[in-house]
C-alpha positions, 0 to 999 in steps of 0.5 A: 500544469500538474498531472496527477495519477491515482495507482489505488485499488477502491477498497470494497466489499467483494473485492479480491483479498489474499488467502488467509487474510481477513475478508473485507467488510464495509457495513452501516452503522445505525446511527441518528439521521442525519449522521452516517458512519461505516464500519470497517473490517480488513487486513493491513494488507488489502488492496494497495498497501504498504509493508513495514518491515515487521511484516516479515522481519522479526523484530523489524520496525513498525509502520508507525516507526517511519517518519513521513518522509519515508512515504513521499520521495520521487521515483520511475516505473522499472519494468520487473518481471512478476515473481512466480512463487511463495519462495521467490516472494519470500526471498523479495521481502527478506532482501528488501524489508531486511534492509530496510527498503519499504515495499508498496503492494498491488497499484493498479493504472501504472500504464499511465506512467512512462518508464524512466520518467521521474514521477513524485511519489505518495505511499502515506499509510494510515497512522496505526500504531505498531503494525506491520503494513497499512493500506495508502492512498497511492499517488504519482504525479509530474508536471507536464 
């Protein structure tokens, strides 16, 4: 049997955004019943979210510039300790974006995974042409 978690933020309106970052909206469209469709209005970087390395890296590659391979891949939970301050988190994104190491941001409910088991992975992004990030649908999942 296949165990499967779910390590994503709900996306929302009046969900916590990072300062500077456009505020999230979700609002109604008027449309003709009985079709519904819904407006959206965000950062590439809300919620759980995935960054290209042109978020930091001038020049870096785009999110649609990875193959999809680059998003699904094993990988264990490694305890880190949380980084203090803008020139820590600034030092992080250049080492790892600059050598080309995707970073995925803000998963939640990673206290259903147990450290150093090996869990498959899923970060997929939106395919948004030439952007530095993009919110994903964050998965693990084993078999149990």
């Amino acid at each position: 049997m296949t165990e499967y978690f779910d390590l994503s933020h709900q996306i929302e309106n009046g969900m916590s955004y990072f300062p500077g970052d456009p505020e999230p909206r979700i609002e109604p469209v008027e449309s003709t019943p009985p079709w519904r469709v819904t407006q959206l209005h965000f950062g590439t970087h809300i919620g759980t979210h995935i960054d290209a390395a042109s978020h930091f890296i001038p020049h870096g590659k785009t999110i649609s510039q990875y193959p999809l391979e680059r998003f699904l891949l094993p990988g264990i939970v490694v305890p880190v300790h949380r980084l203090n301050d803008d020139e820590e988190t600034d030092h992080a994104h250049a080492e790892l974006l600059g050598n080309d190491i995707l970073i995925v941001e803000n998963l939640t409910r990673l206290h259903q995974l147990s450290p150093g088991v090996v869990y498959q992975c899923s970060f997929l992004p939106l395919p948004l042409s030439e952007l530095d990030g993009s919110p994903v649908r964050a998965i693990s999942w084993r078999n149990a």
